[in-house]
C-alpha positions in Angstrom: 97.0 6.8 -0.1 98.6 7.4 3.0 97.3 11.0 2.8 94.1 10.1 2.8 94.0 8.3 5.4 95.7 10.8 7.6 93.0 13.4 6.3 90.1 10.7 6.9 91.2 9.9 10.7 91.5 14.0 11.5 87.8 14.3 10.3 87.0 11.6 12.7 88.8 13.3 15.2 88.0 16.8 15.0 84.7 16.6 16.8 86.1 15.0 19.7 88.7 17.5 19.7 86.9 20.4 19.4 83.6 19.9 20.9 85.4 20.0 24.2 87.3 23.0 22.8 84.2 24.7 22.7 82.7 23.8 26.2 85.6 25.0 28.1 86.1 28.6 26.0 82.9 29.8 27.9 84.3 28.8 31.4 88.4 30.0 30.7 86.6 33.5 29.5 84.5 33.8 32.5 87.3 33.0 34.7 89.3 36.0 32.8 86.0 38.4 33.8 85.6 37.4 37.1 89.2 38.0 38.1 89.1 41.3 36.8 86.0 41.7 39.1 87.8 40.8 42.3 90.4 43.1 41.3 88.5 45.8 40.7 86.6 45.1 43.7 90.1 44.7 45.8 91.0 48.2 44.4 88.1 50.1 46.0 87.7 47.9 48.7 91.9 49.1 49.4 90.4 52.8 48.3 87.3 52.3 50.8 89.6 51.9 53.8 92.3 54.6 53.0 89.6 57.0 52.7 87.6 55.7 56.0 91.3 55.9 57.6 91.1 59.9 56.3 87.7 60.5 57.4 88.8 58.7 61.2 91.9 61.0 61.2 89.5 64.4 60.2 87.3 63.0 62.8 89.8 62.9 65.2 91.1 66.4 64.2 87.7 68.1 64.1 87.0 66.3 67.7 90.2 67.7 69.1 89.5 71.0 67.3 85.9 70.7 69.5 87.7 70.0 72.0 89.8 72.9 71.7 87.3 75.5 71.2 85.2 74.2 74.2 88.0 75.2 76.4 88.4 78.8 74.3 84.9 79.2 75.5 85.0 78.0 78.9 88.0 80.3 79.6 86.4 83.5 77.7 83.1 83.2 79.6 85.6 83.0 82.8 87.3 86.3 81.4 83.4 87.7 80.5 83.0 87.3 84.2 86.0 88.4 85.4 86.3 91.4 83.5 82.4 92.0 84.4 83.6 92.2 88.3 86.6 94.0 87.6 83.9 96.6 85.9 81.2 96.5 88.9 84.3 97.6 91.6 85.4 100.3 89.3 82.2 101.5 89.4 82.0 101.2 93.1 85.3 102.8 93.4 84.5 105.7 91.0 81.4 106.0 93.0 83.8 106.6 96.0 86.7 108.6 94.7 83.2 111.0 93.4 82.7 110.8 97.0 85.4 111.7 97.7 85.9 114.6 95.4 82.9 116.2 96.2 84.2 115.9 100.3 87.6 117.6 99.1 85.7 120.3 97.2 83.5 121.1 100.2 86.7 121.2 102.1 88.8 123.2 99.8 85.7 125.5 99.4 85.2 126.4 103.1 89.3 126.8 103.5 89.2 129.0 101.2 86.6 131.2 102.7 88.3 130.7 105.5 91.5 132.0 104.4 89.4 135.0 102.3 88.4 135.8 105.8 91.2 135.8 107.8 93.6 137.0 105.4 90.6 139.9 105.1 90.9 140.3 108.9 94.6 140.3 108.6 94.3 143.3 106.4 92.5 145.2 108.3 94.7 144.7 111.6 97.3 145.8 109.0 95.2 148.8 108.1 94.6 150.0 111.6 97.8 149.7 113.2 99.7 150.8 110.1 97.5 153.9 108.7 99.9 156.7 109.0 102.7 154.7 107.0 100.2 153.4 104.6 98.9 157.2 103.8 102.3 158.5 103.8 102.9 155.5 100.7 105.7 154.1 102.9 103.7 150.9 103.3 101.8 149.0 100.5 99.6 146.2 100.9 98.6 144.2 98.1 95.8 141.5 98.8 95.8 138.9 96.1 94.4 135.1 95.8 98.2 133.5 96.4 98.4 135.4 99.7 99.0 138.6 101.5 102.1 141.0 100.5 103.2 144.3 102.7 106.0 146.3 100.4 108.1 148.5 102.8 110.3 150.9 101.4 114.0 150.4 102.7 113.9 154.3 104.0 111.7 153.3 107.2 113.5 150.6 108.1 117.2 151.2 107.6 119.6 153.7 107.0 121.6 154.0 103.8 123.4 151.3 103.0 123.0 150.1 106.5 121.5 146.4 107.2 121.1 147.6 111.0 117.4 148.2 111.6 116.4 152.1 112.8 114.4 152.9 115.8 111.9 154.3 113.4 112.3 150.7 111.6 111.8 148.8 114.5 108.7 150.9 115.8 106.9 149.7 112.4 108.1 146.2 112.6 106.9 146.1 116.0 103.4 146.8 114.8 103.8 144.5 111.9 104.6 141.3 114.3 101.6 142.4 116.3 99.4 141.5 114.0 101.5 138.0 112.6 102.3 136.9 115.9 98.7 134.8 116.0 99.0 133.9 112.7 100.2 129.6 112.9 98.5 128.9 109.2 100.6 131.0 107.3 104.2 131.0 106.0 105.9 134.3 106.5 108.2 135.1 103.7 110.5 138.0 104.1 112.0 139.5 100.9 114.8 141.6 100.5 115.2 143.8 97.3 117.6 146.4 96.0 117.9 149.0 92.8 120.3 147.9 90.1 122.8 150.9 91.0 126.0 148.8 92.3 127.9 148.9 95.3 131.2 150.3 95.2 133.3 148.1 97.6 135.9 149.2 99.4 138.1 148.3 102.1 136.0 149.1 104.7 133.0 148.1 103.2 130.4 145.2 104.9 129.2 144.2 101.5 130.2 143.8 98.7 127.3 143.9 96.2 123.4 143.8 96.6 123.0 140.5 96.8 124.6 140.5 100.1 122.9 144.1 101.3 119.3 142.3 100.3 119.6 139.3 102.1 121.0 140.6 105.5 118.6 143.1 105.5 115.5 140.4 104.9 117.9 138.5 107.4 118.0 141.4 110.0 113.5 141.8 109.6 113.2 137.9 110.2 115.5 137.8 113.2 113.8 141.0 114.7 110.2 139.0 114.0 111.5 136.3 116.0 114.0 137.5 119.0 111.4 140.7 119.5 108.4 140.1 118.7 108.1 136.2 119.5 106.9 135.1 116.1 107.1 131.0 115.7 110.7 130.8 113.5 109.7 127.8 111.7 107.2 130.3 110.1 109.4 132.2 108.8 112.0 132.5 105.8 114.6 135.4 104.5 115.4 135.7 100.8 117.4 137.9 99.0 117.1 139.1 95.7 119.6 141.8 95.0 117.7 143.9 92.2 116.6 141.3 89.7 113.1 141.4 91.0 112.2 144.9 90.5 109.0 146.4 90.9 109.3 149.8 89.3 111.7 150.8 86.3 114.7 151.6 87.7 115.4 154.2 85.1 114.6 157.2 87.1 114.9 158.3 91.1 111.7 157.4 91.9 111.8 154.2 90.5 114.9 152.8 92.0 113.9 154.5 96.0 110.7 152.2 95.2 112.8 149.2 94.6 114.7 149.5 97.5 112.4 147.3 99.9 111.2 144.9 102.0 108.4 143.0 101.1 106.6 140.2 103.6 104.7 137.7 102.0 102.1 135.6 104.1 101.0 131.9 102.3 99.0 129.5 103.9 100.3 126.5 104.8 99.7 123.0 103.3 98.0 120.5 105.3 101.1 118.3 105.1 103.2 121.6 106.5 100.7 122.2 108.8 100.6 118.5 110.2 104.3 118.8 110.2 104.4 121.4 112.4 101.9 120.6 114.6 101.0 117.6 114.6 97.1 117.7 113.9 96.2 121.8 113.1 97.8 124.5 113.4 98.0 124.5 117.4 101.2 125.9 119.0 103.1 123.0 120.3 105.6 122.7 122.5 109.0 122.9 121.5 112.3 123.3 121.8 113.9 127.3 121.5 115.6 127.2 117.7 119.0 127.7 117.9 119.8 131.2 116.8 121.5 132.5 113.2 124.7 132.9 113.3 125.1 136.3 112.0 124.2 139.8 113.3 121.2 141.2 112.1 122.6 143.7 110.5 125.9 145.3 109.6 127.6 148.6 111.3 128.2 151.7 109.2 127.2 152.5 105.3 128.2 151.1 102.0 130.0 153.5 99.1 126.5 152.2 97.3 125.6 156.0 95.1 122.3 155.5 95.0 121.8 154.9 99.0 124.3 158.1 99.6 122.9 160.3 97.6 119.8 161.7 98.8 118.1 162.0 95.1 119.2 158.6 94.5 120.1 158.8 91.2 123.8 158.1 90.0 124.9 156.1 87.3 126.1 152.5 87.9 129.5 151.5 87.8 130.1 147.9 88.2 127.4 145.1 87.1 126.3 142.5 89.6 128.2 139.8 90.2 125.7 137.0 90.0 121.9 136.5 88.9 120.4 134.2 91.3 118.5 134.4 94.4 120.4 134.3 97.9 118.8 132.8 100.7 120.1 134.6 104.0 122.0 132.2 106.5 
């Protein structure tokens, strides 16, 4: 009984109950979709602005990058420009130094036909005044493109193993500074050379090897230029070279007489030297008298040198040099 009427009032009560139900289940099931739609739409709304905030940022970036490369350009168009100017003066100064060059050449050209011509002239003043000693082959001359050379064999100028000049010597130098007295372009270089036969010192003996016989007799030539003949000192030098510059082979008489010399050497001058000396060309200018050298010209007496004693000149050596370099005369 009493089931029944539980069972009859729920019949009752069901549609009242459930229509309701029913009603609402559309409306809580479109609440669940549209909250999934605002999600949704919160998620790419949150991925919208991170990727507008990347985009800013590139923007910024590729602006600065702009910015960046505007200036590169600005400063290599100022480069282009500079290094445009720096090309137009090196073609003006390359313009110039071609100037230039072509002066210098016309210059060098006509001093050396200059110097052709005098040094020509020079040789023949050397051939007149010298011809009897130039055909007896006691004099050579030797005309080259360095300069002028007169080889003297030691014979006419000294005696054996002397460094004192003969009157026969000084008769030929005296022609010889007659024609380089004029001469103010030139550098006079005199030479002294010996044959390899050793002296044989002794106690009485001036000098002890070659190297001191070669140097006072170029010594003994320069000072003679200078105190007799008047020729400007600062021209000239004195070298000795003992017999390490030989000219002929010293292996037979002939040979080592020919190697016993005096050769003077003529240069020109540089156009610093020359300016040096004189100031603007090559124009005596007053000066003060050089002090004199300090040693004699020459020595008194002869050496024990074999091959100056002997007449043939031909002994065999007995003692080697003592040293291989050139000595310069005081």
């Amino acid at each position: 009984m009493r089931s029944d009427t539980v069972t009859k009032w729920m019949r009752r009560l069901a549609p009242a109950v459930l229509l309701p139900l029913f009603g609402a289940l559309p409306l809580l099931l479109g609440c669940a979709v549209s909250k999934s739609k605002y999600e949704l739409a919160l998620a790419e709304r949150d991925a919208c602005r991170l990727q507008a905030e990347r985009c800013e940022a590139e923007k910024k970036d590729l602006g600065q990058k702009h910015q960046n490369l505007l200036l590169s350009l600005q400063q290599f168009e100022k480069n282009h420009q500079d290094l445009l100017d720096q090309l137009a003066a090196l073609h003006s100064e390359n313009e110039e130094l071609a100037k230039r060059i072509r002066s210098l050449q016309e210059q060098t050209k006509k001093v050396k036909e200059r110097d052709q011509q005098e040094a020509s002239q020079v040789y023949r003043n050397f051939l007149g005044s010298l011809s009897s000693e130039l055909s007896q082959g006691n004099i050579r001359i030797d005309q080259s493109d360095k300069g002028l050379r007169l080889n003297l064999v030691d014979k006419i100028l000294f005696s054996s193993g002397s460094a004192d000049l003969s009157p026969k010597g000084e008769e030929i130098l005296e022609k010889v500074g007659f024609v380089l007295k004029d001469i103010r372009d030139r550098k006079i270089l005199v030479e002294g050379h010996a044959d390899n036969v050793p002296i044989r010192a002794g106690p009485q003996s001036r000098f002890r090897s070659n190297w001191e016989l070669s140097a006072a007799r170029a010594a003994a030539v320069a000072r003679f230029f200078e105190e007799k003949v008047g020729i400007d000192p600062r021209l000239l030098s004195a070298t000795g070279y003992s017999s390490y510059r030989p000219a002929f082979d010293n292996s037979t008489p002939e040979g080592r007489q020919a190697n016993r010399r005096i050769e003077i050497l003529l240069l020109p001058l540089t156009p610093s030297e020359i300016q040096s000396l004189y100031g603007t060309g090559p124009n005596p200018s007053p000066m003060a008298a050089p002090a004199g050298l300090d040693s004699s010209p020459g020595g008194r007496g002869t050496s024990d040198r074999p091959g100056e004693n002997d007449p043939a000149g031909d002994s065999v050596p007995d003692q080697e040099a003592e040293t291989r370099k050139g000595a310069v005369a005081p």
